[in-house]
C-alpha positions in Angstrom: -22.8 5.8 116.3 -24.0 9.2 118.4 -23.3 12.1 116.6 -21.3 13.9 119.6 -23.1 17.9 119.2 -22.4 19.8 122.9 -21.0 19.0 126.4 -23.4 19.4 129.2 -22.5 20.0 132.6 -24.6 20.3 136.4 -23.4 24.2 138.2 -21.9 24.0 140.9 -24.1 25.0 144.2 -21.2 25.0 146.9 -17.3 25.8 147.1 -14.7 23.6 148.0 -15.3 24.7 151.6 -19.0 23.8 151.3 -20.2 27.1 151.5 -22.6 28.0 149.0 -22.2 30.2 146.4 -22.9 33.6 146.2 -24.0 35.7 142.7 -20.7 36.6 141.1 -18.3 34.1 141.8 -18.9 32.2 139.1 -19.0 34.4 135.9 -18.3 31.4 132.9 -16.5 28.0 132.4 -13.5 27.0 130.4 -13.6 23.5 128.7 -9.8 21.9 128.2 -9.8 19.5 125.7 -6.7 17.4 124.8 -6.0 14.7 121.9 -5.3 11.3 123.8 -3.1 9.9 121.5 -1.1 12.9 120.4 2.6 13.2 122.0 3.2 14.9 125.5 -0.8 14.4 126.2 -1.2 14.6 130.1 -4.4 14.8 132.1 -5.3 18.2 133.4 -3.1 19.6 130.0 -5.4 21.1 127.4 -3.8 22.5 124.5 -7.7 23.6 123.5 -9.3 25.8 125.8 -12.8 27.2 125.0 -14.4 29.6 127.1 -17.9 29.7 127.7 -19.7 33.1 129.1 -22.5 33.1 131.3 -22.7 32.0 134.8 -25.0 29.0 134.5 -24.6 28.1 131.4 -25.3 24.1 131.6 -24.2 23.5 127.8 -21.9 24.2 125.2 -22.0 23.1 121.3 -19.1 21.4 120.6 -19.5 24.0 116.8 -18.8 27.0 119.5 -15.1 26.0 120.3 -13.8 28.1 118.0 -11.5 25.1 116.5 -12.8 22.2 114.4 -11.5 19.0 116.0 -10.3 16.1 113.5 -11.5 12.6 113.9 -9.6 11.0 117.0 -9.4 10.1 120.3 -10.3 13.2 123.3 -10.2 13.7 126.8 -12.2 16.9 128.2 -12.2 18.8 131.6 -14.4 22.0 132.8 -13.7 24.5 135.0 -15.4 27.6 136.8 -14.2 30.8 135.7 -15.1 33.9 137.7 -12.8 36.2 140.8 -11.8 32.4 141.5 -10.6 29.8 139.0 -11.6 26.0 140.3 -9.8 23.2 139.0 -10.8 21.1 136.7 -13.2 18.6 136.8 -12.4 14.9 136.6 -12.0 13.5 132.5 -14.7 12.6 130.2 -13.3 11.1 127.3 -15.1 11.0 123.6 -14.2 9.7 120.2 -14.8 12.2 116.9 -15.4 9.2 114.0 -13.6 9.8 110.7 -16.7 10.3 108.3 -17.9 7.2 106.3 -18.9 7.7 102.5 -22.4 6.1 102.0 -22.1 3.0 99.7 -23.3 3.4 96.1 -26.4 3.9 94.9 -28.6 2.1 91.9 -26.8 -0.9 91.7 -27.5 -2.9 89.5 -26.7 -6.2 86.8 -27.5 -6.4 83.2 
C-alpha cells in the first residue's frame, strides 16, 4: 500500500466567468477534509480545514495540517482563498491504514 505523504493540486488559470486571473486574487487554498464514516459526515462539510499560504502553491504535506489524522476512511476538497473564496472542488477520497507490526524476527526450531 502507498504511503499517502501530500495532496497536489493544478492552479486555477480562469474564474468561473472564464476570465483569467489576475495577480492577487488568489492569495492561498484551504483543504476540507472530513472522516467518511464518522456521524453527520456530508460532502462539502469539513470539520478539518487546513490552510495553505502562497498563491501557487501546487502541494501540501499531509504532516503540515496541523492535526494528525487516525487510520480511517477521508473525503477531501480544496478551495481558493484570496478577496474571493471559490467553492470547493469536487471529492477525492483516501484511506489512512492502521499500522501493521512487522512479523517476528529469527525464527527458529530446535
Amino acid at each position: 500500500m502507498t504511503t499517502l505523504t501530500q495532496f497536489t493540486w493544478t492552479d486555477p488559470t480562469t474564474n468561473t466567468d472564464g476570465s483569467p486571473i489576475t495577480a492577487g486574487e488568489i492569495t492561498g487554498y484551504s483543504i476540507g477534509i472530513r472522516n467518511t464514516a464518522a456521524a453527520g459526515s456530508v460532502i462539502g462539510t469539513y470539520p478539518i480545514v487546513a490552510n495553505v499560504s502562497g498563491a501557487a502553491a501546487g502541494s501540501e504535506l499531509l504532516t503540515a495540517l496541523g492535526t494528525v489524522l487516525a487510520p480511517g476512511s477521508y473525503a477531501a476538497a480544496i478551495q481558493t482563498v484570496g478577496p474571493e473564496v471559490s467553492p470547493f472542488s469536487p471529492e477525492i477520497t483516501f484511506t489512512i491504514a492502521a499500522p501493521v507490526p512487522n512479523p517476528p524476527s529469527n525464527f527458529s526450531v530446535a
